[in-house]
C-alpha positions in Angstrom: -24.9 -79.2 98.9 -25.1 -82.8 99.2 -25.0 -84.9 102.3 -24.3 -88.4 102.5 -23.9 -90.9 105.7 -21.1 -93.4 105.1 -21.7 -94.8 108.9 -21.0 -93.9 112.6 -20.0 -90.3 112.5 -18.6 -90.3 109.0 -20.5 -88.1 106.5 -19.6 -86.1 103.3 -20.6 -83.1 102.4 -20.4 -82.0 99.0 -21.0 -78.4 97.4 -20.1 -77.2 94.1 -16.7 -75.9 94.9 -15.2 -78.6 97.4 -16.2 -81.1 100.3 -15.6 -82.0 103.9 -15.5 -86.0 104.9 -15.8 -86.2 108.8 -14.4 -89.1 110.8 -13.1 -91.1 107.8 -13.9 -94.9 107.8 -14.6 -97.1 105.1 -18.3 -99.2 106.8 -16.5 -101.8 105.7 -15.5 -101.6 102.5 -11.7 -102.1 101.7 -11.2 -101.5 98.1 -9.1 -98.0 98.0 -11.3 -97.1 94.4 -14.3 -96.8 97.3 -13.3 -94.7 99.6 -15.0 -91.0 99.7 -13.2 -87.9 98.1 -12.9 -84.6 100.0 -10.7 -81.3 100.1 -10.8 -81.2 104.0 -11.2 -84.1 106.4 -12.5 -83.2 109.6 -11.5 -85.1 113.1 -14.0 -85.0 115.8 -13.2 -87.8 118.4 -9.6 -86.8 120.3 -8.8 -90.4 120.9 -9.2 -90.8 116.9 -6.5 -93.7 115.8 -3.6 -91.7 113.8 -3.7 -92.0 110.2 -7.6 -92.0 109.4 -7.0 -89.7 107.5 -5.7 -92.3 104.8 -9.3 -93.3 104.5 -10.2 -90.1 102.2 -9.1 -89.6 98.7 -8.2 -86.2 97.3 -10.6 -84.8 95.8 -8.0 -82.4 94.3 -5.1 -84.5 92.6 -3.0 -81.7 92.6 -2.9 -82.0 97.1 -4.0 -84.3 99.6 -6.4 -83.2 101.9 -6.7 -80.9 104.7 -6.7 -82.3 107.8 -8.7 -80.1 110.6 -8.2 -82.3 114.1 -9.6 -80.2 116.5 -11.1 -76.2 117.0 -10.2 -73.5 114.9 -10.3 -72.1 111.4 -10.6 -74.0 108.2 -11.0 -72.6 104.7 -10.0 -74.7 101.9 -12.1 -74.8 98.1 -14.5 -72.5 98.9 -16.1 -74.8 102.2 -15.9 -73.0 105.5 -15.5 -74.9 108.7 -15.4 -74.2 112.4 -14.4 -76.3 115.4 -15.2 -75.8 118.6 -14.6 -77.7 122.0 -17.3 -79.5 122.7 -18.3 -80.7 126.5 -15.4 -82.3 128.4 -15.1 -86.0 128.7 -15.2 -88.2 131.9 -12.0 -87.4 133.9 -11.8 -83.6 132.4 -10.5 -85.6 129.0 -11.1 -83.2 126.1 -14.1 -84.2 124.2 -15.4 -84.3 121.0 -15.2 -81.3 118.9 -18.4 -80.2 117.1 -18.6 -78.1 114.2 -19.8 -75.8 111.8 -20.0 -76.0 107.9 -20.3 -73.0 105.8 -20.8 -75.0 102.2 -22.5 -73.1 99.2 -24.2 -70.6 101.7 -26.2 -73.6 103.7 -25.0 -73.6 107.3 -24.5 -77.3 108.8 -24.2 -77.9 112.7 -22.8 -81.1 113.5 -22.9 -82.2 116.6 -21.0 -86.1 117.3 -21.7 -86.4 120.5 -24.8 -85.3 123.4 -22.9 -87.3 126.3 -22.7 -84.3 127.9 -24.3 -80.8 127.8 -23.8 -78.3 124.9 -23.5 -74.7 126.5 -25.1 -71.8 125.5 -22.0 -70.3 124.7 -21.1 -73.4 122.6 -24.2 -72.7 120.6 -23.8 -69.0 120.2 -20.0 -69.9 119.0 -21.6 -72.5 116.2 -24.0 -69.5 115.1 -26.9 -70.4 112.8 -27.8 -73.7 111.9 -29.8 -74.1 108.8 -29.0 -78.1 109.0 -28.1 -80.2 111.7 -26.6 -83.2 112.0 -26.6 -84.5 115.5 -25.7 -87.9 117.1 -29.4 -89.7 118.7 -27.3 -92.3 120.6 -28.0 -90.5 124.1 -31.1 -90.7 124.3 -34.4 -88.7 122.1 -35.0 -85.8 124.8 -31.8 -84.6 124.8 -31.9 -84.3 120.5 -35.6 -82.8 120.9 -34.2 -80.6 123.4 -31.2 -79.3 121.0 -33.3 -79.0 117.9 -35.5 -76.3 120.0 -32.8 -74.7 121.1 -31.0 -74.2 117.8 -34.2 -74.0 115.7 -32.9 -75.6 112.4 -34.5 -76.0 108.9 -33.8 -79.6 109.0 -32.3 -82.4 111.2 -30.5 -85.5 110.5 -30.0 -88.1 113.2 -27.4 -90.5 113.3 -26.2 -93.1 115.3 -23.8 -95.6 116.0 -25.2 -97.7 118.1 -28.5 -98.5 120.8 -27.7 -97.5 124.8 -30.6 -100.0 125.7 -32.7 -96.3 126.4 -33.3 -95.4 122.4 -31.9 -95.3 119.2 -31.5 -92.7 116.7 -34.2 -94.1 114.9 -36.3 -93.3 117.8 -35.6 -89.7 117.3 -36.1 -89.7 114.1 -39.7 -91.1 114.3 -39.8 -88.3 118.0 -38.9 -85.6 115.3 -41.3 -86.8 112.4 -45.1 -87.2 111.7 -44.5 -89.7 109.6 -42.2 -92.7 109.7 -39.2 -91.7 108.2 -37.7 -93.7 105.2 -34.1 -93.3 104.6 -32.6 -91.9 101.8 -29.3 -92.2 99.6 -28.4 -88.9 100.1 -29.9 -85.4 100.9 -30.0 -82.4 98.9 -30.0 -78.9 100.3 -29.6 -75.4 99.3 -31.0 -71.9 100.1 -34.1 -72.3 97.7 -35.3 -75.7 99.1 -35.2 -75.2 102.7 -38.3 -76.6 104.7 -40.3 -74.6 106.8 -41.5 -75.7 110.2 -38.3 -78.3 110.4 -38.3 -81.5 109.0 -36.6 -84.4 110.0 -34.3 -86.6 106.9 -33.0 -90.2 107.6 -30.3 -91.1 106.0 -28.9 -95.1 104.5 -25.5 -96.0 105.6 -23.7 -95.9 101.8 -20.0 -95.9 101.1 -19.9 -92.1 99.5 
């Protein structure tokens, strides 16, 4: 499985059969040709504008994608996916949704959003985590505290922007013993999975 970071909360993740883009946007790139490819697009952020979905092109030309906005079920070309409601927003808004990927037996956790706290019964309902890829924004204790709770192989911080407290690249060098250099894209599969966990940084890329 591949994992690349096309900016804010918008990844892709790629395996052999299919891929999931999350939070579609383009970092700024307006040429249709570059936009990423994916079977299922997955919607964290309830208050998403409609039609982001446009941002994603099929990675199938026989069907457009899948469009998962929210918790349940998804299983479309072989990649696996799980959404769950997350913590609830300010003014008992539904929040963001996090989920889990099931792509060529590597189990991805993404979280979008620590604004508020994740539940033990959130985490049971994501299940194992062999990667996680989790939002820094709110602050480095709250990302060291979730990667010891969910005990991952490797972690990804992202971010999309500083709080004036700390930025994901803060918890990136919190997570590392060495200062992390970010990379094009990261490569995972059952066979190459680091033990104790180790921390990847990834460059914002158009996928």
């Amino acid at each position: 499985m591949e994992i690349t970071w096309i900016g804010g909360s918008c990844f892709r993740f790629r395996g052999r059969g299919g891929a999931i883009v999350t939070d579609p946007q383009t970092s700024g790139r307006t040429r249709r040709s570059t936009f990423p490819k994916a079977d299922l697009v997955a919607i964290t952020n309830p208050d998403a504008p409609p039609g982001v979905e446009r941002l994603v092109l099929p990675n199938q030309q026989s069907r457009d994608p899948y469009v998962a906005t929210g918790p349940g079920e998804y299983d479309v070309s072989g990649v696996y996916l799980h959404g769950i409601a997350g913590p609830r927003a300010p003014g008992g808004r539904p929040g963001h949704t996090i989920y889990a990927l099931d792509i060529d037996r590597v189990t991805v956790s993404l979280i979008p959003s620590l604004s508020g706290d994740l539940t033990n019964e959130m985490l049971e309902e994501l299940g194992t985590a062999q990667v996680l890829v989790v939002n820094a924004d709110d602050g480095v204790e709250r990302v060291v505290s979730l990667v010891n709770r969910v005990e991952p192989n490797i972690v990804v911080p992202f971010g999309q922007s500083s709080n004036g407290r700390s930025s994901w690249l803060d918890a990136a060098r919190a997570l590392s013993e060495a200062e992390p250099t970010p990379e094009t894209s990261v490569n995972v599969s059952l066979s190459n999975l680091p033990e104790p966990v180790a921390t990847r940084v990834l460059g914002q890329r158009a996928a």
